[in-house]
N, C-alpha and C positions, 0 to 999 in steps of 0.2 A: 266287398271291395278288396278284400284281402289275397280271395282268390283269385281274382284277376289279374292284382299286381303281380303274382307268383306263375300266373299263366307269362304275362307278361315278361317276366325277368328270365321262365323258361325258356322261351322262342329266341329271346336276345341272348341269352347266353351260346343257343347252340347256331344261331347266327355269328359268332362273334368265335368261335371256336371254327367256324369254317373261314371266317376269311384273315382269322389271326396266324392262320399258316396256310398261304396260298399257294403253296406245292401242291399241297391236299387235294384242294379243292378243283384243279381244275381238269383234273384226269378220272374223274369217277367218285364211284365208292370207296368208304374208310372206315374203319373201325377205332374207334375210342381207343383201342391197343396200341395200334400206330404211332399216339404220339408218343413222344421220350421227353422224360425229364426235361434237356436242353431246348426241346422244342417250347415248351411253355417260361421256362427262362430268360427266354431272348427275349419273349416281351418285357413291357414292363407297363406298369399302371394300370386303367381301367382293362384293355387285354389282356393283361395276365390276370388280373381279379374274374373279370369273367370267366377265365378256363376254368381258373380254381374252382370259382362256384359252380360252374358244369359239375364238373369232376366229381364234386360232394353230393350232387342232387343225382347225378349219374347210380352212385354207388348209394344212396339213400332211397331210391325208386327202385333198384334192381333191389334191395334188402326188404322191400315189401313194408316199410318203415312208414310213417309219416310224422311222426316228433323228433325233432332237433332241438339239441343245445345251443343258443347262440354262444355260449362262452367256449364252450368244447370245438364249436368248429374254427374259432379261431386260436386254439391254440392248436389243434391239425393242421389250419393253415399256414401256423407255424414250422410246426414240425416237417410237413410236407414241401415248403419253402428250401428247408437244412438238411432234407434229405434228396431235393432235387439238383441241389449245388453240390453235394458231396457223390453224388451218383446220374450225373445227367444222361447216361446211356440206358437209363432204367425206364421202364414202361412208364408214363405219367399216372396212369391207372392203376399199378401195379405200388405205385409210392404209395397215391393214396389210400388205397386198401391197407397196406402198411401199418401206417400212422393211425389209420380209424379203429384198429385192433385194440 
């Protein structure tokens, strides 16, 4: 059951990362690089929650990982949050890598 819920929050997260920036989306292909800080800023609520959670399973699945802290990623979510407001011209991907160090 567990899996599938996580299948499940995959697919909607990288659904919700295409249509939470509709510039993106309707000219082609993009790369996770693309967005900038401000881009995931301007949303707010469950939008912005989903990116964020992309972002972390993004960088959790490229690290060849499969255990996470729930405590730690929110306080990256944190961190990632305070570094996306102080620097919104920065890669979004690039924050969070950041912060995950």
């Amino acid at each position: 059951m567990m899996s599938s819920k996580r299948s499940v929050v995959g697919v909607a997260a990288v659904a919700c990362l295409v249509m939470v920036t509709p510039g993106y989306a309707q000219d082609g292909n993009r790369t996770v690089g693309q967005y900038q800080c401000r881009d995931v800023m301007r949303d707010s609520g469950a939008n912005r929650d989903v990116v964020i959670a992309f972002l972390h399973g993004f960088l959790l699945g490229k690290s060849g990982r499969t255990e996470f802290n729930l405590d730690g990623l929110h306080k990256q979510t944190d961190a990632f949050v305070e570094r996306c407001l102080s620097n919104p011209d920065e890669k979004a991907v690039d924050a969070m890598t950041t912060v995950k160090q």
